[in-house]
KOLKOL-73674 format. One record per atom (N, C-alpha, C, O): z, y, x; residue in three letters. Coordinates in steps of 0.1 Angstrom, whole numbers, plus 5000, padded with zeros to 4 digits. Layout:
REM KOLKOL-73674
ZYXALA ...
***
This chain:
REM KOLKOL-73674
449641350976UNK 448541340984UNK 447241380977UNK 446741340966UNK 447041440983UNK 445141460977UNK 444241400977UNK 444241340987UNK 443041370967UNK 442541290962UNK 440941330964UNK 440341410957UNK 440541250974UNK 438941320975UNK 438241180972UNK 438541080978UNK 437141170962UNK 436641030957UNK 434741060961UNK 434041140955UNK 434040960974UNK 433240980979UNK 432640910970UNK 433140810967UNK 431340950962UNK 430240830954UNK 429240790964UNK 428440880967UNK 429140670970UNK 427640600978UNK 427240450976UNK 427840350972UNK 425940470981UNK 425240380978UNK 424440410988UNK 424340530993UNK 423640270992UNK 422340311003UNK 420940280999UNK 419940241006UNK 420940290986UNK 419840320974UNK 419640450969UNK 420640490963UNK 418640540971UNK 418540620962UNK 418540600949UNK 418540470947UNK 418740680934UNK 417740600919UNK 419040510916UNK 419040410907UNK 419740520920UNK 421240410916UNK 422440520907UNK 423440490901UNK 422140610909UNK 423040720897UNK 423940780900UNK 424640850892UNK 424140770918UNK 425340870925UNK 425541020915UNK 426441050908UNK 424641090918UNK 425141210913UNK 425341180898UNK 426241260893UNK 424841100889UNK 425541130878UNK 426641060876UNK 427241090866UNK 427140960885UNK 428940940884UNK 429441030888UNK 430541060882UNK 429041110897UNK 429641190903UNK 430041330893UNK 430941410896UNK 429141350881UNK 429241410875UNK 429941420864UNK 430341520858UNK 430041240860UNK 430741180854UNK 432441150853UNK 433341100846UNK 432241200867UNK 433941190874UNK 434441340872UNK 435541360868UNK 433541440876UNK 434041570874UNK 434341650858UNK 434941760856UNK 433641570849UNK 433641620838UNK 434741530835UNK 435441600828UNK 435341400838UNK 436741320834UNK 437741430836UNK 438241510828UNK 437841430847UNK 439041520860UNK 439041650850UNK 440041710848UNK 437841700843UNK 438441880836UNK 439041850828UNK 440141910827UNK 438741710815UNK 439341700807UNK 440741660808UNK 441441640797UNK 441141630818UNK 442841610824UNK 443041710830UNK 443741700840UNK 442441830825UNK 442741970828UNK 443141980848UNK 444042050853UNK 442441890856UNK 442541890869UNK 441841960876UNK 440741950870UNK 441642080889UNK 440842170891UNK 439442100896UNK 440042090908UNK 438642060898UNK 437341990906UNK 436942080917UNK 436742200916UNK 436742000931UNK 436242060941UNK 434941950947UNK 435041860956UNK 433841980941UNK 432641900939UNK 431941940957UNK 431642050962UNK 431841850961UNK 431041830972UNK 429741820975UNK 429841700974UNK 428641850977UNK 427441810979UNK 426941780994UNK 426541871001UNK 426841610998UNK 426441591012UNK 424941571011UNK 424341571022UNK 424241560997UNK 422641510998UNK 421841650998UNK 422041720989UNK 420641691011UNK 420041761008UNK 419341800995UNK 419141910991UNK 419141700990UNK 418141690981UNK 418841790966UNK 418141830957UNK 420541800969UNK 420941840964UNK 421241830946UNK 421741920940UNK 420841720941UNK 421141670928UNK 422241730924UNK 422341830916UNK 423141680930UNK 424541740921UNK 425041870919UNK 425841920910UNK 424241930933UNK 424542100930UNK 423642130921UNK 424042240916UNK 422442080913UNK 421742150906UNK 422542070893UNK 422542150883UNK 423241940889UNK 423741930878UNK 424742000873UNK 424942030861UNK 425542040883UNK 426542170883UNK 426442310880UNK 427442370879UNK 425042360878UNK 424542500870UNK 424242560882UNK 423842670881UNK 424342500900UNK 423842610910UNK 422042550909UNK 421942430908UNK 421142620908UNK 419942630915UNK 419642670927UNK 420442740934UNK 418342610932UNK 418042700945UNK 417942830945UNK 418342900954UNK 417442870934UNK 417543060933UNK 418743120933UNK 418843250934UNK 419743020932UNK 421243070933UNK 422143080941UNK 423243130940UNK 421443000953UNK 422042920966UNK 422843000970UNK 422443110972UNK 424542980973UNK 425243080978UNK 424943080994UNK 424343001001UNK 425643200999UNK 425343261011UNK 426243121023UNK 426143091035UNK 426943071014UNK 427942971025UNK 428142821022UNK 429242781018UNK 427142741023UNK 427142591017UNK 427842531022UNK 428742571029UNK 427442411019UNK 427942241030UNK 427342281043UNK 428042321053UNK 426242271044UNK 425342291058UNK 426042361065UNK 426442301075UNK 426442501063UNK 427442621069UNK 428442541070UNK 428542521082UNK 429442451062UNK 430642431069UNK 430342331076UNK 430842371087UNK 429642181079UNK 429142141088UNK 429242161098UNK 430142111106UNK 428042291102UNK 427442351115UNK 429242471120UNK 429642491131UNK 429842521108UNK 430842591116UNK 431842511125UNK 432242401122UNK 432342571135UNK 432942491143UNK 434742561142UNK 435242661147UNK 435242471133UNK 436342471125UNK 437842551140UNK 438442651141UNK 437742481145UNK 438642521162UNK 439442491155UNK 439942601151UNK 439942371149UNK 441742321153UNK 442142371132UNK 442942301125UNK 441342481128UNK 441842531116UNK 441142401104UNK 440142321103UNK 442342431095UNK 442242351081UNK 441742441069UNK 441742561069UNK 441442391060UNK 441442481047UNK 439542551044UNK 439042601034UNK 439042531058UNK 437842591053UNK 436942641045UNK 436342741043UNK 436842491040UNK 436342451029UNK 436342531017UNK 435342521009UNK 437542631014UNK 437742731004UNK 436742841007UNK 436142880998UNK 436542891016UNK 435542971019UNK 433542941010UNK 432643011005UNK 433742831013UNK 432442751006UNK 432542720989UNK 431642680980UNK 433542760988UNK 433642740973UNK 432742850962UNK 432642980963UNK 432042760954UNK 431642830942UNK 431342800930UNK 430942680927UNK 431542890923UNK 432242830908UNK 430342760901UNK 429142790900UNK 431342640898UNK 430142580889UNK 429642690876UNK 430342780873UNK 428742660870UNK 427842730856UNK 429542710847UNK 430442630850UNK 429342800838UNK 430342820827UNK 430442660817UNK 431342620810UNK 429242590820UNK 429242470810UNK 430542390819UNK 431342320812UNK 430742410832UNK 431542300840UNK 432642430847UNK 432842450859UNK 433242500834UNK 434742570838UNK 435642480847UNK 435942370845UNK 435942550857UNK 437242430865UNK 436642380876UNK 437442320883UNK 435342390880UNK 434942320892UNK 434142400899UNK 433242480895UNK 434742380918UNK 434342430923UNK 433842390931UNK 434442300937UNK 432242430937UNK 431542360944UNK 431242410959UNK 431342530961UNK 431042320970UNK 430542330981UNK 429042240979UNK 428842110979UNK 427942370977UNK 426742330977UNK 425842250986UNK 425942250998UNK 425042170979UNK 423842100993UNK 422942250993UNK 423142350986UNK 421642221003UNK 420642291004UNK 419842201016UNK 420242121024UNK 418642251014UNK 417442141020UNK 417742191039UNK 417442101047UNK 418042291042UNK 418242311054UNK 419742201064UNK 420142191076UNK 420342111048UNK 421942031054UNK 421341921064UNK 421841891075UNK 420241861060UNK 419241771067UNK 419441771085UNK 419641671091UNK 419341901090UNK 419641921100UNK 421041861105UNK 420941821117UNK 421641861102UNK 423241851106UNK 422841711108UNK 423541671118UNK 421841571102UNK 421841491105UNK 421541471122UNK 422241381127UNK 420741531131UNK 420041591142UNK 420541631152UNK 420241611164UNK 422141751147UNK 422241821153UNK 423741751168UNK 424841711166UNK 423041751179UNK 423741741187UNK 424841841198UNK 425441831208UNK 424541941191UNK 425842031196UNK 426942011191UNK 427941971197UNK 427042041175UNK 428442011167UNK 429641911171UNK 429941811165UNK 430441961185UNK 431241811188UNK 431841801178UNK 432341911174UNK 432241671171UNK 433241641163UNK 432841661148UNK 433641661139UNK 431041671147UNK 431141721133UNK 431741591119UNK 432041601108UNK 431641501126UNK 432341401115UNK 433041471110UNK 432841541100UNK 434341461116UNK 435741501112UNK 435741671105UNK 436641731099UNK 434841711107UNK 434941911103UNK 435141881087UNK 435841961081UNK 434541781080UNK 434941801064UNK 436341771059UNK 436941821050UNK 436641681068UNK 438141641063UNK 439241781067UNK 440141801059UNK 439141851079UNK 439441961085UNK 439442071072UNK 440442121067UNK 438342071069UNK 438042191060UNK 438642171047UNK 439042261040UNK 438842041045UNK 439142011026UNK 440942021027UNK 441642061017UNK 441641971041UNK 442841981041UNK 443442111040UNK 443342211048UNK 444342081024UNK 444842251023UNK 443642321011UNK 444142401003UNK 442542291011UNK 441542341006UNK 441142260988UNK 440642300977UNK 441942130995UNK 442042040980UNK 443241990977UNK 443441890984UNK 444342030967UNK 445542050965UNK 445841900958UNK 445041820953UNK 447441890959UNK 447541750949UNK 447241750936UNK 447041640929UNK 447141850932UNK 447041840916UNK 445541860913UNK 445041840902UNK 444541890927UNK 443041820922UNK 442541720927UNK 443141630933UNK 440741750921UNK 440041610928UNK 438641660932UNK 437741730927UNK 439041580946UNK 437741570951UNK 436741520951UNK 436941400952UNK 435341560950UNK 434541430946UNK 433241460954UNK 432641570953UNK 432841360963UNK 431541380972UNK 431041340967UNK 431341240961UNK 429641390969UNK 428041300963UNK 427841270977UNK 428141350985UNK 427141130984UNK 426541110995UNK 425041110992UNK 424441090981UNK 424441141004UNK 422941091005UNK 422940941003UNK 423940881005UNK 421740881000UNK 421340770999UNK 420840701017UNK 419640681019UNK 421740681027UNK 420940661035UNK 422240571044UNK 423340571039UNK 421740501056UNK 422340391063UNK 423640481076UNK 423340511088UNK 424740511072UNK 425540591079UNK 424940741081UNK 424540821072UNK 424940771095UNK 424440891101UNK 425441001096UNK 426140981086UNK 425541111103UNK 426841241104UNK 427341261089UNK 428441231085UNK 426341311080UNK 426541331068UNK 427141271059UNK 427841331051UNK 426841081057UNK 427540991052UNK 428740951057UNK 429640891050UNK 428940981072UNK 430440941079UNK 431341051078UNK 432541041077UNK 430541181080UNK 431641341072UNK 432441271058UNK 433541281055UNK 431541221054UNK 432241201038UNK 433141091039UNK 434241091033UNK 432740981046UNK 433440911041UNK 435040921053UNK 436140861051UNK 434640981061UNK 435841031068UNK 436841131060UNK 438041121063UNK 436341221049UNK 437041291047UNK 437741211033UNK 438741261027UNK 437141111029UNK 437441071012UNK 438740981014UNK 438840941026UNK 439540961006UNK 440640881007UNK 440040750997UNK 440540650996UNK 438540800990UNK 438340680982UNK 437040650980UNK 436340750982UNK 436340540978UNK 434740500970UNK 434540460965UNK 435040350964UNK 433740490957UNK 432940440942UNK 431340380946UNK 430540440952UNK 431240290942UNK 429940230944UNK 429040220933UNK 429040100929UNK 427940330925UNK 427440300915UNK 426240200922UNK 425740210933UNK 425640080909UNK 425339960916UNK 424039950900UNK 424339900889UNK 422640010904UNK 421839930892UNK 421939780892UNK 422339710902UNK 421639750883UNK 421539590881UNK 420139510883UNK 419539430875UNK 419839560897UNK 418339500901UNK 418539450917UNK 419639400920UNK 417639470924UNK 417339440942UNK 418439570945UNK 419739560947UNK 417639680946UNK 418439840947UNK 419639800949UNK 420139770960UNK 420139790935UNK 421639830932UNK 422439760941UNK 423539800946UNK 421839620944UNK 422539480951UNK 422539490965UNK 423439440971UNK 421139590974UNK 421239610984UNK 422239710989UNK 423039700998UNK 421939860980UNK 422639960987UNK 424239930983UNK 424939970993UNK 424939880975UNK 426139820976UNK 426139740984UNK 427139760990UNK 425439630990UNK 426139561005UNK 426039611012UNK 427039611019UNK 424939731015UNK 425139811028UNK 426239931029UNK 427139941038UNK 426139971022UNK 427140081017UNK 429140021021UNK 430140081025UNK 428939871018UNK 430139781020UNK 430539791033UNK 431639811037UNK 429039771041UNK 428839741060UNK 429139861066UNK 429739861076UNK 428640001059UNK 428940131067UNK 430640151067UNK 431240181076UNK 431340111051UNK 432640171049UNK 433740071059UNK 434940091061UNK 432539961064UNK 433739901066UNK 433939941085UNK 434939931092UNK 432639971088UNK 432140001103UNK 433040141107UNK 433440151119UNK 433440231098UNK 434440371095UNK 435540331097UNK 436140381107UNK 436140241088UNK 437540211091UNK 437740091104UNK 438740101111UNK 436839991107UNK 437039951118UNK 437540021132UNK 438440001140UNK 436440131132UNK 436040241146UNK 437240321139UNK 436540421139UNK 438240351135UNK 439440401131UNK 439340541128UNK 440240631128UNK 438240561125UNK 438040711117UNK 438540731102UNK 438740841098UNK 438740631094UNK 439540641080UNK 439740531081UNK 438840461077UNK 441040461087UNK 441540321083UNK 442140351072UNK 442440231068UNK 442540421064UNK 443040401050UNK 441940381040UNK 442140301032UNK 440740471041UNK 439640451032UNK 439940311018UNK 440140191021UNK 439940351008UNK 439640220999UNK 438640250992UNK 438440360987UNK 437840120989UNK 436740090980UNK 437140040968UNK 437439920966UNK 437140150956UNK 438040150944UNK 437140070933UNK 437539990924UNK 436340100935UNK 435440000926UNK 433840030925UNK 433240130925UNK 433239890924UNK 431539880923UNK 430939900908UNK 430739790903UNK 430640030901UNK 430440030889UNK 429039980886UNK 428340000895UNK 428539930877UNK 427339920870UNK 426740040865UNK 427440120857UNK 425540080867UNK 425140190867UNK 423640220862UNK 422740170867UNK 423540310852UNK 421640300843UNK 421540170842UNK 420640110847UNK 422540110834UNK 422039990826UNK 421640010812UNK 421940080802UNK 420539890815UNK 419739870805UNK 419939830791UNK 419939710790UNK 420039880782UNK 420939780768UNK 419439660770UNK 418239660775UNK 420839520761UNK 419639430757UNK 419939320770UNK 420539350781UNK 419439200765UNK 419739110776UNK 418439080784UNK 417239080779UNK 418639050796UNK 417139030811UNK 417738950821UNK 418838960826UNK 416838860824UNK 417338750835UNK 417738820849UNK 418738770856UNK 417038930854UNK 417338980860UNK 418439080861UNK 419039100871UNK 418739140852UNK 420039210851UNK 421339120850UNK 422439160855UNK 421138990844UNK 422438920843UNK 422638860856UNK 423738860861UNK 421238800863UNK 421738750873UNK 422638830886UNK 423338780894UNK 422238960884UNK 422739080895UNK 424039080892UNK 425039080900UNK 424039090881UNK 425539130871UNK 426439000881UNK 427439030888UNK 425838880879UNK 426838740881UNK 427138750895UNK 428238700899UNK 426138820904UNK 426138820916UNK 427238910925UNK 427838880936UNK 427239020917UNK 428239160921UNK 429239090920UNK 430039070929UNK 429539040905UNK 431038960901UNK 431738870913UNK 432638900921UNK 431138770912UNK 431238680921UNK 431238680936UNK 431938590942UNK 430338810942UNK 430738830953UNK 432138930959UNK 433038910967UNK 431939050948UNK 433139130952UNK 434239090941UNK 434939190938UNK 434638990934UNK 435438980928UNK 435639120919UNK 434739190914UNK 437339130920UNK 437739240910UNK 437039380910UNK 436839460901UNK 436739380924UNK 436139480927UNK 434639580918UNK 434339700916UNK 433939460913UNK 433039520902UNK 433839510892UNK 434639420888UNK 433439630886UNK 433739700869UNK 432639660863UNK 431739740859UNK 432639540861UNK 432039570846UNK 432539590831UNK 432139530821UNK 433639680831UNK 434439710824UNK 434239870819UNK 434639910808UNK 433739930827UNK 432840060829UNK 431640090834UNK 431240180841UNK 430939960827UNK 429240030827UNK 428940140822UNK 429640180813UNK 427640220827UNK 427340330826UNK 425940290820UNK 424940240825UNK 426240330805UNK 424240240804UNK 423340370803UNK 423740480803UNK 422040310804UNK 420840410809UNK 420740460794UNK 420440390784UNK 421040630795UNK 420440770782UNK 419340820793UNK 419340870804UNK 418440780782UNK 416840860780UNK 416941010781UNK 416341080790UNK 417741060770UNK 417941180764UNK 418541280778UNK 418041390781UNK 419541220785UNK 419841250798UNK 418841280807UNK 419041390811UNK 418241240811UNK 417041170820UNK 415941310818UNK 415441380827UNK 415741300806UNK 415041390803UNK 415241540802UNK 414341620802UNK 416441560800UNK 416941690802UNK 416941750817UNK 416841870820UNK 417241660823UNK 417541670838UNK 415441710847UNK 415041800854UNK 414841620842UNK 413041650839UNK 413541770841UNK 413841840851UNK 413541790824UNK 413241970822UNK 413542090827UNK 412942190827UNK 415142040835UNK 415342190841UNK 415042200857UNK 415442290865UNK 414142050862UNK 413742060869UNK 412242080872UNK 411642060882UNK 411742120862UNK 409742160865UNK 410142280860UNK 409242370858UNK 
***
């Protein structure tokens, strides 16, 4: 079976796209092909991936969205484009600021389901899929993905943020599989994410909190701690 792994949160600033990028750079090194998703206009991940807006291909996410699939699978290969040479092996279905729309759009019958339509056939067993979501409370875009994912990752700062868009993010996935649009869906784990080295009352207590509420479910066994150097590079090639 194929493996499509959705990253959300209903925080922005909580580090979706760089797990997400973090997952795709795992997956090359187990020599697996990547089929990188982009559901956030805002587009982060397509720009971590070596696409720019100056580069925008002719057929994004937005385009498969708005296309109206009729019954057909496999789409999604149409939308494929190869990440920058730094990220050999992965192939992207880009965001762009125009996907925004698709939140709006009331003609598209059925657009939930058109991503999972498109990825079937399009994402093979021997890869991995990995969606970036928007930062926001359900709506077409967040439920495309999490309809099409067989899985979720919850990156979780260790503040208010991190604590909120992980409970909500909990209430949308679970509102998906209730309404029987992905009753298989699993929530694979709540990671820690841009932590801070160094101990803070406030970081531990979030920490004790995630624990305690979602049990096994938080990793803090794979924290992600906060690089500057990261941060800053990401600045640069965006001014």
């Amino acid at each position: 079976m194929s493996r499509v792994l959705a990253v959300y949160s209903e925080k922005g600033g909580v580090g979706k796209s760089a797990l997400s990028a973090g997952l795709a750079a795992a997956a090359r090194k187990r020599k697996r092909r990547v089929i990188a998703g982009d559901l956030d206009p805002r587009a982060t991940f397509t720009a971590e991936l070596g696409i720019s807006a100056d580069d925008a291909p002719e057929f994004s996410m937005n385009d498969l969205l708005a296309l109206d699939p009729e019954g057909q699978t496999g789409l999604a290969a149409d939308a494929f484009t190869p990440a920058s040479e730094a990220w050999s092996g992965v192939q992207v279905i880009a965001a762009e600021r125009a996907l925004a729309n698709r939140e709006t759009d009331n003609v598209a019958v059925g657009l939930e389901f058109r991503l999972r339509l498109a990825l079937k056939g399009g994402v093979g067993p021997d890869d991995v899929g990995i969606l970036d979501l928007p930062p926001r409370a359900g709506g077409k875009l967040v439920t495309s993905a999490l309809v099409a994912a067989t899985d979720v990752l919850i990156p979780a700062t260790l503040d208010e943020d991190g604590r909120i868009g992980a409970k909500e993010a909990l209430s949308t996935i679970k509102l998906v599989k209730d309404l029987g649009m992905n009753p298989d869906l699993r929530v694979v784990g709540i990671i820690p994410s841009i932590v801070p080295g160094g101990r803070s009352t406030l970081k531990d207590t979030i920490a004790a909190y995630l624990s305690d509420t979602y049990g096994s479910l938080y990793r803090d066994d794979l924290v992600i701690p906060r690089h500057a150097v990261r941060q800053q590079k990401i600045g640069r090639a965006h001014v």
